[in-house]
C-alpha positions as CSV (number, residue, x, y, z in Angstrom):
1,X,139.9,102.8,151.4
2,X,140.8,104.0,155.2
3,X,139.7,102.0,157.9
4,X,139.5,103.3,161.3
5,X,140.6,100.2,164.5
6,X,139.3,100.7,167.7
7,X,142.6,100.1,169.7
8,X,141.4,100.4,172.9
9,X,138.5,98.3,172.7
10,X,138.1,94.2,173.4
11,X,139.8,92.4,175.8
12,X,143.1,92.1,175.1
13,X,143.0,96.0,173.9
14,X,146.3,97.6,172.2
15,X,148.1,94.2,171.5
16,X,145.0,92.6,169.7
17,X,143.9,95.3,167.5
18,X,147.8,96.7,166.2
19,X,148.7,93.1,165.4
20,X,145.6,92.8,163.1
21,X,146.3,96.2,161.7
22,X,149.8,95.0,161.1
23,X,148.5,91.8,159.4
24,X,146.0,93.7,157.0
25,X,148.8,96.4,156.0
26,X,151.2,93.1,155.4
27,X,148.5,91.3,153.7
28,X,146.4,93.1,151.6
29,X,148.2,96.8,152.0
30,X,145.3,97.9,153.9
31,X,145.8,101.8,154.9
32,X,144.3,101.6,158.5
33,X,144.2,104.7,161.3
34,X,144.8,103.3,165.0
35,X,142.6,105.0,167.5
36,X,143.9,105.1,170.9
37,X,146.1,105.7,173.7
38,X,149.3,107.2,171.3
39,X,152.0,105.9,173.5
40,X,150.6,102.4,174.1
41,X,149.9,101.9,170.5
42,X,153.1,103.4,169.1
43,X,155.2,100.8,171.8
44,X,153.2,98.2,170.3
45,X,154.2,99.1,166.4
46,X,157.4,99.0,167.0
47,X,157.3,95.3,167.8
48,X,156.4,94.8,164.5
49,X,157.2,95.1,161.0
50,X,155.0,96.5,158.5
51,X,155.2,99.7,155.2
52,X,154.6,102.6,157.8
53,X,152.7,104.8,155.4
54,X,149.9,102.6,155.8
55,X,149.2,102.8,159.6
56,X,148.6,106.0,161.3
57,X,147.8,106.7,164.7
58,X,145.0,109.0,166.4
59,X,145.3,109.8,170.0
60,X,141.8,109.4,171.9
61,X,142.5,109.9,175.8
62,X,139.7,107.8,177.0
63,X,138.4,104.6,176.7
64,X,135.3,102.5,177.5
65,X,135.6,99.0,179.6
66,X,133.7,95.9,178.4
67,X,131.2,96.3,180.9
68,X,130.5,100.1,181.3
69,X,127.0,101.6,180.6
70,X,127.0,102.7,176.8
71,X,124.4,105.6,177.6
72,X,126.9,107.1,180.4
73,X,129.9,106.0,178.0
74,X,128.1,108.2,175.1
75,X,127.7,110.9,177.3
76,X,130.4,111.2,179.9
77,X,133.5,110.1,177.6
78,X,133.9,112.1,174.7
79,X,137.3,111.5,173.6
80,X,137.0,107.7,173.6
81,X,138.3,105.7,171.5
82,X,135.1,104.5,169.8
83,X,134.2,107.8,169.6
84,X,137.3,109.6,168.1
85,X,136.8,106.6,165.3
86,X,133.2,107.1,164.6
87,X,134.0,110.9,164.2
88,X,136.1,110.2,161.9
89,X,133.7,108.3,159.6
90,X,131.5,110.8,160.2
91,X,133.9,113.4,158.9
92,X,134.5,111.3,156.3
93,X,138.1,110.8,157.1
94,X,137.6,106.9,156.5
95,X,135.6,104.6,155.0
96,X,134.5,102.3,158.0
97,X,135.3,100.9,161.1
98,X,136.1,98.4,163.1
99,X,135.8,97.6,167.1
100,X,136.2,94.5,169.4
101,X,135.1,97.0,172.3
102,X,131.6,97.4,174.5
103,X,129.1,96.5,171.7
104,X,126.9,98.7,173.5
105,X,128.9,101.5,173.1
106,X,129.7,100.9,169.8
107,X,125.9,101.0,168.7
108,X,125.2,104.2,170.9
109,X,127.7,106.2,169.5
110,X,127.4,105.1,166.0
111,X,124.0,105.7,166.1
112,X,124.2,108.9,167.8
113,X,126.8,110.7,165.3
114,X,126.6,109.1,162.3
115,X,122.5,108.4,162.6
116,X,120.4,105.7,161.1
117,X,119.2,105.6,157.5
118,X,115.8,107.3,156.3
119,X,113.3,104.9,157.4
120,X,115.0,102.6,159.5
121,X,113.8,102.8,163.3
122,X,116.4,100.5,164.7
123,X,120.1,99.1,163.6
124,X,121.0,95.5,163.7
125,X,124.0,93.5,163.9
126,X,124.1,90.9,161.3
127,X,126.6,87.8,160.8
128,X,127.2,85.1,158.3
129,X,126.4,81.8,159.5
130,X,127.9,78.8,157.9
131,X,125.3,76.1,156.6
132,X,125.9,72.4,155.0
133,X,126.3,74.1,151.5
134,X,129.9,75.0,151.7
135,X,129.2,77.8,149.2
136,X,126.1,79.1,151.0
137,X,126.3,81.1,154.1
138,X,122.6,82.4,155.3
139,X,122.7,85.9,157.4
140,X,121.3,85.9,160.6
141,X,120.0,89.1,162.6
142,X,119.7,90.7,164.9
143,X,122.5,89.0,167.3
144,X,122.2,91.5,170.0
145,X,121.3,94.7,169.1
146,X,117.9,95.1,169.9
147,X,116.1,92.6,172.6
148,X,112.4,94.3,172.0
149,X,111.2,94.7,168.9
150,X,108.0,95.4,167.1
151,X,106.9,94.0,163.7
152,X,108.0,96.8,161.8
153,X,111.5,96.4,163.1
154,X,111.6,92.4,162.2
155,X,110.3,93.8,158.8
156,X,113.0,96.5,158.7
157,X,115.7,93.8,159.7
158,X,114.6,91.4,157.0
159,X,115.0,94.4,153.8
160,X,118.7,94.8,155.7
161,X,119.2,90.9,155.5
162,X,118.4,91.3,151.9
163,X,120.5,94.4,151.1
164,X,123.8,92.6,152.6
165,X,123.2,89.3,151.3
166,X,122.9,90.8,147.5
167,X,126.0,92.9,147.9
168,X,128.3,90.8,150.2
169,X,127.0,86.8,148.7
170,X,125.8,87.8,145.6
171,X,122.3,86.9,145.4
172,X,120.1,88.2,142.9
173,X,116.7,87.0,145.3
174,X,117.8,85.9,149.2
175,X,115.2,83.5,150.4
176,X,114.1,85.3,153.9
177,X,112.6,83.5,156.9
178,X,111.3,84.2,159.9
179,X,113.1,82.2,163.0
180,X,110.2,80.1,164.4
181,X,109.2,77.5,166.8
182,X,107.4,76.1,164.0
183,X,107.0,76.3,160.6
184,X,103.3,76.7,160.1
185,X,101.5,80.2,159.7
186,X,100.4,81.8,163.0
187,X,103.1,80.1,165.1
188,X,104.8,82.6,167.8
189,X,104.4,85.8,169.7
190,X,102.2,88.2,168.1
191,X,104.9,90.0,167.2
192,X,106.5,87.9,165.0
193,X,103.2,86.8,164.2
194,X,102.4,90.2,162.6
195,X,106.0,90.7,161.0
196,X,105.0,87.6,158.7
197,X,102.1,89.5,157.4
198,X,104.1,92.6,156.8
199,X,106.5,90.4,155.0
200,X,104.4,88.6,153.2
201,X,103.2,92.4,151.2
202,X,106.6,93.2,151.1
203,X,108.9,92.5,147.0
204,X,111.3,90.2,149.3
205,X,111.2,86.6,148.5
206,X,109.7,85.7,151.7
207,X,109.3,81.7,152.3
208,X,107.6,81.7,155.8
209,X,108.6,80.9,159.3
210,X,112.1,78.7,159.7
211,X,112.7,76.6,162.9
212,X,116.2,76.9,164.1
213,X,116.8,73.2,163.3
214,X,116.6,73.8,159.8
215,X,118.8,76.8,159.4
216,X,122.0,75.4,158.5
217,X,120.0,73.4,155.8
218,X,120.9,75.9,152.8
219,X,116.9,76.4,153.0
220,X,117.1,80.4,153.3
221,X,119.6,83.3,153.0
222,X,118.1,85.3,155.9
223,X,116.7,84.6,158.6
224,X,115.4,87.2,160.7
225,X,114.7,87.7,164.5
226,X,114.7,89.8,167.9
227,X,118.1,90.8,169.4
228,X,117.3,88.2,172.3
229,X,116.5,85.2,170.3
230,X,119.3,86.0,167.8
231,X,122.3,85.9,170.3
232,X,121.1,83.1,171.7
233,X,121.0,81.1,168.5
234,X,124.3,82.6,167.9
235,X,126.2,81.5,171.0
236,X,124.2,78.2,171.3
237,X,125.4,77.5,167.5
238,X,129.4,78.4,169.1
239,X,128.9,76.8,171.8
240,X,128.0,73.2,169.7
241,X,130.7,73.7,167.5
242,X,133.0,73.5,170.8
243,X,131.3,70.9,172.3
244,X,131.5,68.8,169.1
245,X,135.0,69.5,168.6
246,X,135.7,69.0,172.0
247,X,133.9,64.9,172.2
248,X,136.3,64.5,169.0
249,X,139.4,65.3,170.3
250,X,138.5,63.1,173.8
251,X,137.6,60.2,171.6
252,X,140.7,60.4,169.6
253,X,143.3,61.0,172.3
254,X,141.3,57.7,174.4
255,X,142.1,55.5,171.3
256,X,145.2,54.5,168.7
257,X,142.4,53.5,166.1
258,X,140.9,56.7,166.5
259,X,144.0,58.8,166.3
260,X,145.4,56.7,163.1
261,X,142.5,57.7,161.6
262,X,142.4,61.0,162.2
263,X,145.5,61.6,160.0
264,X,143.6,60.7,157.3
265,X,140.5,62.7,158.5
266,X,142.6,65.7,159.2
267,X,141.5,67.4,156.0
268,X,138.0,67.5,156.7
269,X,138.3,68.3,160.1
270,X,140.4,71.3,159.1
271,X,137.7,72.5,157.0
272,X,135.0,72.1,159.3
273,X,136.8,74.2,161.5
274,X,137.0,77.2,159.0
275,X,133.3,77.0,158.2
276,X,132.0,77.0,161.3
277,X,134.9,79.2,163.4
278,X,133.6,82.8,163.6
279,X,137.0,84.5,163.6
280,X,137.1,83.2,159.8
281,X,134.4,86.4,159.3
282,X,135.3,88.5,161.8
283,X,133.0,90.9,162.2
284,X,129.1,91.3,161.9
285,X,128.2,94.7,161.0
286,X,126.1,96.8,161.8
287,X,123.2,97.3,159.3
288,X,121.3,100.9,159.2
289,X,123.1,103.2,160.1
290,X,125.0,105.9,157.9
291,X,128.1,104.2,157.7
292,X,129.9,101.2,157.9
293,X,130.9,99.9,161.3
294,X,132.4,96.3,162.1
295,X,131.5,94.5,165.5
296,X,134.0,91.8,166.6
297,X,133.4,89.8,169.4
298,X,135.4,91.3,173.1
299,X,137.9,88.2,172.8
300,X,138.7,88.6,169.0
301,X,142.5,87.4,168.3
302,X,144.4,89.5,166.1
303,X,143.3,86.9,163.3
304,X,140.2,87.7,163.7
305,X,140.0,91.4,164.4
306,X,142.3,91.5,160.9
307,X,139.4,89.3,158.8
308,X,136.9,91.8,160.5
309,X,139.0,95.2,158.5
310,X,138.7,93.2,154.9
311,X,135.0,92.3,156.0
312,X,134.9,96.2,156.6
313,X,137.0,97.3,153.3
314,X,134.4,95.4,151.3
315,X,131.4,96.7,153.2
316,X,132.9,100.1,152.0
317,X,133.8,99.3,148.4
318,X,130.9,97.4,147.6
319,X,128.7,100.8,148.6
320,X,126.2,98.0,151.4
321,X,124.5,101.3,152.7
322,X,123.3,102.3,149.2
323,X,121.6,98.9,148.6
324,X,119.9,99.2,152.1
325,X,118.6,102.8,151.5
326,X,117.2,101.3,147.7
327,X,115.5,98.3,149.9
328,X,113.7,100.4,152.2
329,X,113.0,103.1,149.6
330,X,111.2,100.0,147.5
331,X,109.4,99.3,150.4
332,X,108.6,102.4,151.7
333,X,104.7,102.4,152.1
334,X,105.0,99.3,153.4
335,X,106.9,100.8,156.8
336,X,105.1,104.2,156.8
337,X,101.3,102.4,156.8
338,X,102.3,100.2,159.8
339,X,100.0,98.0,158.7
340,X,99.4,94.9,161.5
341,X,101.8,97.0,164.0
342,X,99.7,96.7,167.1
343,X,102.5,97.2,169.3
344,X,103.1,100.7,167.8
């Protein structure tokens, strides 16, 4: 396994992504290909220690900023980084890879040269999502990919959902929901209105409509939603988890009691923190196109960027886009009848 690292891309480009190429070469003797300005990334290697037949570098002269357009990016800069790497798994010249850059771009141009999967009319960007089972993460999606969507792209999203969560967790038959502002049959848009009933034909083991209360109940594996809705659950989610561990660290640093017994707390603190911190995954990828390609968020540390090329390696090994192709393919008369689709 090769994997391709956006160099250029995130905001702390160069430094972020060669120390988590470093880490992954230490670590797990990952063979990784550095894409990016060649004399910037080679000054940054040599900071570091690592077996130098693992990392290569790739010269791209161009790279796209955090907040560029992705259409002009696609079009206007060629030999960007993002690019250069995506060619590459196209050429079959590694087996995934892995950006912290414009997720924009990063969808545009994967989409562009590698192209999406028979069937499947839009990619999404997935993630794992801790829940109160410690053993049981649930897959959320889309997180940002797509804002509108019609039914058939909620129903495309959900088979996705399914194909990841039986490769990367293991489940022989992911409970899928439908993220809801209630639980009951006919609650919502009509969109999501009609992606229940296209689920509901479908051989997934669908259970319904999930409010976002109850996700981190280890009630479903998936849950499925628009681009729009998704990130915000995502970042609301982050954003409690800071908030949270914020209050504790006021209350423990205003009291002696409170700090005593945090020592003995200090365990399950700890492990709170690694379920619910994001850099612990790294990456969501991005599900339905013809290749594997990790997201990370723009201000991914090099801890994180380097959990995001495992994430990737066993993306790759584990054959995900095989499983989604097999999904859809079960379910093909399903997308081609459009059955309830009345925004198609």
């Amino acid at each position: 396994m090769v994997i391709a690292v956006d160099a250029m891309g995130g905001d702390i480009p160069v430094h972020a992504p060669v120390e988590a190429a470093v880490r992954a070469a230490n670590d797990f003797e990952q063979e990784i290909i550095l894409v990016g300005n060649r004399d910037q990334v080679v000054t940054e290697l040599d900071k570091h220690t690592f077996p130098k037949k693992l990392i290569e570098v790739v010269h791209s002269s161009e790279t796209v900023g955090m907040d560029e357009s992705p259409a002009l990016s696609l079009r206007q800069k060629k030999d960007s980084s993002i690019r250069v790497a995506v060619n590459l798994l196209q050429e079959e010249k590694v087996d995934a890879v892995v950006s912290a850059g414009n997720t924009g771009a990063s969808m545009a141009t994967a989409k562009f040269v590698l192209k999406l999967i028979s069937d499947i009319e839009r990619p999404a960007i997935g993630t794992l999502m801790p829940s109160v089972n410690r053993n049981h993460p649930f897959v959320l999606l889309d997180i940002g990919a797509n804002i509108d969507c019609k039914p058939s792209y909620l129903f495309q999203f959900a088979l996705m959902g399914d194909a990841y969560a039986r490769t990367m967790l293991k489940l022989e038959n992911p409970r899928v929901a439908l993220l809801n502002n209630g639980e009951e049959e006919g609650k919502g848009n009509q969109i999501v209105q009609d992606a229940f009933k296209l689920l509901e034909r479908s051989t997934l083991n669908f259970l319904g409509n999930i409010e976002g209360k109850a996700m981190f109940q280890d009630q479903v594996d998936i849950v499925v939603c628009d681009g729009f809705v998704g990130n915000i659950a995502l970042k609301v989610a982050e954003g409690t988890f800071d908030f949270v561990r914020s209050v504790l660290k006021q209350e423990i640093q205003n009291s002696w009691l409170a700090q005593i017994g945090s020592l003995a707390m200090r365990a399950p603190f700890q492990s709170l923190k690694d379920r619910a911190d994001y850099s612990e995954v790294g990456g969501a990828p991005l599900l339905g196109i013809n290749g594997v390609v990790i997201i990370c968020h723009g201000n991914s540390k090099p801890h994180t960027i380097r959990n995001a090329i495992l994430h990737a390696r066993q993306c790759a090994e584990l054959n995900l886009n095989d499983t989604i192709s097999r999904e859809v393919s079960e379910n093909l008369s399903l997308l081609k009848e459009g059955v309830t689709d009345s925004t198609s």
